[in-house]
C-alpha positions as a Markdown table, in Angstrom:
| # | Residue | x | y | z |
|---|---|---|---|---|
| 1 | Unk | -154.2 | 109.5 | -73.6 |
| 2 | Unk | -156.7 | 107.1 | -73.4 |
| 3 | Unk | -160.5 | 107.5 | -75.5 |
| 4 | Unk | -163.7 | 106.7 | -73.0 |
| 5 | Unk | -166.7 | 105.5 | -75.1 |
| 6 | Unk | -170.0 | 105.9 | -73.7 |
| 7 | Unk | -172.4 | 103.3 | -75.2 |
| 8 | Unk | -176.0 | 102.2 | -75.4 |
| 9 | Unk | -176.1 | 98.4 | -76.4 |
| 10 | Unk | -179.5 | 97.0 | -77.6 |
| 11 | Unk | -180.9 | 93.5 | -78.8 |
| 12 | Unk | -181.8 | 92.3 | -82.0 |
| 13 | Unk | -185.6 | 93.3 | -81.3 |
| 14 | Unk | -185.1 | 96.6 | -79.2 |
| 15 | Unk | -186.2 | 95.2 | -75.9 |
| 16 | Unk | -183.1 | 96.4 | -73.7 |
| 17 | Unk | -181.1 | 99.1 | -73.3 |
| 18 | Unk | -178.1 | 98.7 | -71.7 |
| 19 | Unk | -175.4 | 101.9 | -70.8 |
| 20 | Unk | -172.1 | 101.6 | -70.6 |
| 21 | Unk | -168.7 | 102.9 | -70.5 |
| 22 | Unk | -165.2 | 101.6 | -71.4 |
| 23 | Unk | -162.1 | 102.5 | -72.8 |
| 24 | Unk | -162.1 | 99.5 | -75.4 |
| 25 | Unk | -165.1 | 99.0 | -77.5 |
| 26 | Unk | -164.2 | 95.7 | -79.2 |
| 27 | Unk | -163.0 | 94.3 | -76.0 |
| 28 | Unk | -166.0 | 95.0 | -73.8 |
| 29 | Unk | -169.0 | 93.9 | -77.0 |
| 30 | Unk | -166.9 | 90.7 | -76.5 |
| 31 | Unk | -167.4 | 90.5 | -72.9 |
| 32 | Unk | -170.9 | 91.3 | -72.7 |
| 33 | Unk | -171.9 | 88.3 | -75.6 |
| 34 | Unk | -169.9 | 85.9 | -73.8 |
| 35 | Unk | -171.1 | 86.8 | -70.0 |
| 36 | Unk | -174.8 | 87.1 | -71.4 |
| 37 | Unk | -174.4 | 83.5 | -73.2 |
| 38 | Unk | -172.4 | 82.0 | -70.4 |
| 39 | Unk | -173.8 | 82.5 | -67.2 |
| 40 | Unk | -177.9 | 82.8 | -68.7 |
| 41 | Unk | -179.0 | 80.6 | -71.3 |
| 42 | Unk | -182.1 | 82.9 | -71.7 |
| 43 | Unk | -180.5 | 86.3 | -71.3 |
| 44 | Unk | -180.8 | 88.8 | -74.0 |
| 45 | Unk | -178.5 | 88.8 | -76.6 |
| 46 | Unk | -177.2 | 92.5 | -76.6 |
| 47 | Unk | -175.4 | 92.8 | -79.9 |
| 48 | Unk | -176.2 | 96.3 | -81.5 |
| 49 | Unk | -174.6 | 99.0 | -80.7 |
| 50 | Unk | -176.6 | 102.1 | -81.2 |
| 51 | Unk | -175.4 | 105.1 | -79.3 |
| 52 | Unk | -171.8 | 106.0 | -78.7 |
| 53 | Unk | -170.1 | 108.9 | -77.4 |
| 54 | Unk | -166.5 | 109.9 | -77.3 |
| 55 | Unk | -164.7 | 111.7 | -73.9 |
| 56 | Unk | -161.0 | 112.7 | -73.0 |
| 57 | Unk | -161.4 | 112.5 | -69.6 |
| 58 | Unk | -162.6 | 109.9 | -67.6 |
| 59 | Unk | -164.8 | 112.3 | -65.1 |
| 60 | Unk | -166.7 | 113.1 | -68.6 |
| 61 | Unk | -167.5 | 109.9 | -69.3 |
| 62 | Unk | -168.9 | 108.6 | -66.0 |
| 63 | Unk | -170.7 | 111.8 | -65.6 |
| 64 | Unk | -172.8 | 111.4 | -68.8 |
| 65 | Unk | -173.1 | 108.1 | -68.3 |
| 66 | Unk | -174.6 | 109.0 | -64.7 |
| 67 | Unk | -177.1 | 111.1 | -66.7 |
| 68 | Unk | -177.9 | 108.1 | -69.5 |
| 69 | Unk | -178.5 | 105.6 | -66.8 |
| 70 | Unk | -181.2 | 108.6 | -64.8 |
| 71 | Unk | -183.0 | 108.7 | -68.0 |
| 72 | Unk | -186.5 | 107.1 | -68.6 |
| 73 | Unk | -186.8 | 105.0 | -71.6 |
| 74 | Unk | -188.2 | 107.4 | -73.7 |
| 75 | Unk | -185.7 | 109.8 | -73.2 |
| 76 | Unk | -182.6 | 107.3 | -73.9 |
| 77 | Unk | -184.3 | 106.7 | -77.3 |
| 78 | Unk | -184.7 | 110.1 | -78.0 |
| 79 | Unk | -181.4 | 110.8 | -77.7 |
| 80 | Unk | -180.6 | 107.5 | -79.8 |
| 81 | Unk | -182.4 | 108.8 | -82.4 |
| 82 | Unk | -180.6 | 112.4 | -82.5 |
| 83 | Unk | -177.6 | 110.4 | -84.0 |
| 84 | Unk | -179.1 | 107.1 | -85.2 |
| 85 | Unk | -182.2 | 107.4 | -86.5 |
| 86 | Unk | -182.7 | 104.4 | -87.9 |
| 87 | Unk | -181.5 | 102.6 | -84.5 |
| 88 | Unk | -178.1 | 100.6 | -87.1 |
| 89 | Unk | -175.3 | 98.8 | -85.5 |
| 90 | Unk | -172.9 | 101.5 | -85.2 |
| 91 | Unk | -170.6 | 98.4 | -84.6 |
| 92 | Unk | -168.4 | 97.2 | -87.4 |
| 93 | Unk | -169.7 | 94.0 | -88.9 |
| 94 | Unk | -167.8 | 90.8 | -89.1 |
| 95 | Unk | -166.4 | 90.5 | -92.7 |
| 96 | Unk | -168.7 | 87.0 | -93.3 |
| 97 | Unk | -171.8 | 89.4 | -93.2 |
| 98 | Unk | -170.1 | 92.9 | -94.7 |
| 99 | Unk | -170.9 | 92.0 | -98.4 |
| 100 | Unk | -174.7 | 91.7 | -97.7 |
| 101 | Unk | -177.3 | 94.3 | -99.0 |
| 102 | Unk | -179.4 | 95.6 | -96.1 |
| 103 | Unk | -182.7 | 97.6 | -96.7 |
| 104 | Unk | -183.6 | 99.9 | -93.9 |
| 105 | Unk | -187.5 | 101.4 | -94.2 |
| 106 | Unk | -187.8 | 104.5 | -92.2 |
């Protein structure tokens, strides 16, 4: 049975939000840098990964996506800050930046 990940994907300085759901995390982050660097030179880099959410059942998924995508602003960072509050790649980081010290003031 196959996992559905809901996700809110960000930029480096918080500016987009983009929602999205897939059934391959790593797959589709490596789809959205290439398309964003590929087809626009001056298209945000969407890199962090901020929100995700876990579903069975593909009806699940799409639904609460649905709902993510009627949200305002405000409200999608509210619930990004339920889980994240510090707004951190939830992401795994490549291995050439894992053994660096990060310092997050809240």
């Amino acid at each position: 049975m196959e996992k559905h990940t809901v996700y809110i994907v960000t930029d480096s300085n918080r500016t987009y939000l983009e929602v999205g759901h897939c059934t391959d995390i790593n797959m589709r982050l490596a789809e959205i840098r290439n398309a964003s660097s590929a087809l626009f030179g001056n298209a945000p880099k969407l890199s962090n990964v901020v929100y995700m959410a876990f579903f069975e059942s593909k009806e699940k998924a799409e639904a609460h996506k649905t709902q993510l995508q009627h949200f305002t602003r405000m409200q999608r960072e509210k619930i990004i800050r339920l889980k994240n509050p510090n707004w951190l790649n939830l992401y795994a980081m490549p291995t050439a930046t894992a053994n660096k010290k990060v310092v997050v003031y809240a």
